[in-house]
C-alpha positions in Angstrom: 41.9 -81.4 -51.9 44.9 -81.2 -54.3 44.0 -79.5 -57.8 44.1 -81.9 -60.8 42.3 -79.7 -63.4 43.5 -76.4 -63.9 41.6 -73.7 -66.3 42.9 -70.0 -67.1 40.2 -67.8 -68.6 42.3 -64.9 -70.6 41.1 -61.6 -72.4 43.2 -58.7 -72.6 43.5 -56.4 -69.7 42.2 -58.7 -66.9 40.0 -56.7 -65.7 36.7 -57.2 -67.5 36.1 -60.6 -69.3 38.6 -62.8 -68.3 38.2 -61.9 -64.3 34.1 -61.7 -65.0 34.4 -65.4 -66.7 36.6 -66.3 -63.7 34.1 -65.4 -60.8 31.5 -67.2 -62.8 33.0 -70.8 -63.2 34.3 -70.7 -59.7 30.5 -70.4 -58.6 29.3 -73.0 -61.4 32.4 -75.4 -59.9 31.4 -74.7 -56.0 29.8 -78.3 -56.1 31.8 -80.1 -58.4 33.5 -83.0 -57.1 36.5 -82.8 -59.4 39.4 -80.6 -58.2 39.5 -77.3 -60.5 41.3 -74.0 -60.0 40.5 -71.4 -62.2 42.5 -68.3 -62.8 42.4 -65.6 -65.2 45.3 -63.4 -67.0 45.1 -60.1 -69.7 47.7 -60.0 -72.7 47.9 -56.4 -72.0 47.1 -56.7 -68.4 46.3 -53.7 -66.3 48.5 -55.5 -63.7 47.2 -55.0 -60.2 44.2 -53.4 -61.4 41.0 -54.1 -59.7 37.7 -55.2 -61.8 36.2 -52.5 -64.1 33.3 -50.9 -62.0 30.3 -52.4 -64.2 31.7 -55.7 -64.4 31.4 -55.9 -60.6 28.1 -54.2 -61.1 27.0 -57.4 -63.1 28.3 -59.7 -61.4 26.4 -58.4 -58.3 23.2 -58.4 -60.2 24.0 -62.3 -60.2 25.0 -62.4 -56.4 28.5 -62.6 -57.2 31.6 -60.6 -56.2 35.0 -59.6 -57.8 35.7 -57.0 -55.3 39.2 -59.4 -54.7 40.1 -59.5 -58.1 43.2 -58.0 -59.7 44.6 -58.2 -62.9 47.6 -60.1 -63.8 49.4 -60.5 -66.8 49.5 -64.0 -69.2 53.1 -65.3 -68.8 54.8 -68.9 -70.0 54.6 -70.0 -66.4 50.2 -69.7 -66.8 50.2 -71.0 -69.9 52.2 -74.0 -69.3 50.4 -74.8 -66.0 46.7 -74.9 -67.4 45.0 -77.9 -68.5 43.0 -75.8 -70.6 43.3 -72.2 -71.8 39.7 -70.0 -72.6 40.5 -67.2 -74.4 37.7 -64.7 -75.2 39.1 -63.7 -78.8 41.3 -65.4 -81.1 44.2 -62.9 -81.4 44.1 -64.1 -77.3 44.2 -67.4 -78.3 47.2 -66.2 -80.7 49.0 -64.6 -78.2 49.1 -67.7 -75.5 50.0 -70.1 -78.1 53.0 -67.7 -79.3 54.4 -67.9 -75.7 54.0 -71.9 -75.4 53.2 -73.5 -79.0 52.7 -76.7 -76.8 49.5 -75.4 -75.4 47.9 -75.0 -79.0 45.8 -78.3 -78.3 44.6 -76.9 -75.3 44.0 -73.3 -76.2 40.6 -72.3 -77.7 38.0 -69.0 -77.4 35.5 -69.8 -74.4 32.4 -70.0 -77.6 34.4 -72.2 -79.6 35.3 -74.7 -77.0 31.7 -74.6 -76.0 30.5 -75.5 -78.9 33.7 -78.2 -79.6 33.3 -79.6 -76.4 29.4 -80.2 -76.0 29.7 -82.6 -78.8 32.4 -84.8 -77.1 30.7 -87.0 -74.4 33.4 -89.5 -73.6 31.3 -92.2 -71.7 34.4 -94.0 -70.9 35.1 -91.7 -68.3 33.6 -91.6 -65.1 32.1 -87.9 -64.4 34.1 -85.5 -62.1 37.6 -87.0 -63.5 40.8 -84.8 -64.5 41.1 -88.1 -67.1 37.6 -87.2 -68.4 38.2 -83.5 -68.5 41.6 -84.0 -70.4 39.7 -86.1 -72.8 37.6 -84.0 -73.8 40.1 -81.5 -74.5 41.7 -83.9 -76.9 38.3 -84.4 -78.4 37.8 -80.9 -78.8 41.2 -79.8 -80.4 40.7 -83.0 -83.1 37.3 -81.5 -83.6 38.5 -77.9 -84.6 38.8 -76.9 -87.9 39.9 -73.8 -89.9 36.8 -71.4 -89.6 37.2 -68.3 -87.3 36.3 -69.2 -83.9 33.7 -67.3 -82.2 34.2 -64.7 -79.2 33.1 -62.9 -76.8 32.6 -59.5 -77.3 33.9 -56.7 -75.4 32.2 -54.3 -73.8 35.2 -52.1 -71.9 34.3 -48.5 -72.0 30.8 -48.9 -73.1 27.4 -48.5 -70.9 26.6 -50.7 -68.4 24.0 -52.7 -70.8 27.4 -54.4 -72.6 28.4 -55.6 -69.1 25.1 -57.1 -68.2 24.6 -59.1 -72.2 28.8 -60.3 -71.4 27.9 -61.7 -68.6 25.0 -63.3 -69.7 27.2 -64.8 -72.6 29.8 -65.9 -70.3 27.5 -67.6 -68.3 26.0 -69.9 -71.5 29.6 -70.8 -72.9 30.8 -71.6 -69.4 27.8 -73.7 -68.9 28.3 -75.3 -71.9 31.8 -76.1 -71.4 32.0 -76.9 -67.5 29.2 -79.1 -68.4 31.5 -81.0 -70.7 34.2 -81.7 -68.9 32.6 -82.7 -65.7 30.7 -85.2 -67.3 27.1 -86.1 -66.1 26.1 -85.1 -62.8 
């Protein structure tokens, strides 16, 4: 199955939000009949650095595993290949759009595109289409306006407890948006 759809989660080493984010929507896009690959990518990436230990830790807890994962690091070449762009802060969002200014349309934080996109059922779409998805990308960037976009916090460096609430957020926003662009089901 070719991909037609591509997403790249972003945070800033790669080796916490991001790569969490990452292992969740592949498991929320297991059944999903439209082709998706999902990567993930740090602005300060901790390049080939595995997954912090409690971020594995939680994503156990949840039956999941990012034992594979390693960090890479947000290039022109990532940007300019994604569909969409999910960043977990806006100086992310900043960042990606500073490297390819084309992708500003398609760049938002994972809570604000959750929000932007929930709102933008394009019915004229049949579900599980990259059309559909790519619609409602559109949708959501003409939807945006000037207030600060919600984010995800970080919890790098703290207890385990920051890990376990991320993951939970994640989870919702993902939800949210994966939900969106896939359309009915």
């Amino acid at each position: 199955m070719s991909v037609e759809f591509r997403i790249l989660l972003v945070c800033t080493a790669n080796i916490c939000r991001s790569a969490m984010a990452q292992v969740i929507a592949e498991a929320m896009l297991n059944s999903a009949h439209l082709p998706v690959a999902t990567g993930s990518a740090g602005v300060r990436a901790l390049v080939g650095r595995p997954m912090a230990p409690h971020a594995i830790t939680a994503l156990d807890r949840l039956g999941l595993d990012g034992r594979a994962h390693r960090a890479r690091m947000l290039d022109l070449d990532l940007v300019r290949s994604a569909d969409l762009l999910l960043t977990m802060e806006a100086g992310h969002r900043a960042v990606a759009v500073g490297i390819a200014p084309e992708a500003e349309r398609r760049t938002f934080t994972l809570p604000e595109f959750a929000e932007l996109a929930a709102g933008a059922g394009h019915r004229r779409y049949r579900s599980d289409t990259a059309e559909r998805a790519r619609a409602i990308v559109e949708s959501a960037a003409e939807r945006r306006d000037a207030r600060r976009a919600p984010e995800v916090y970080d919890p790098y460096g703290g207890p385990y407890e920051g890990y376990e609430t991320c993951t939970k957020t994640l989870g919702e926003a993902l939800s949210h948006a994966l939900g969106a662009l896939l359309g009915p089901r």
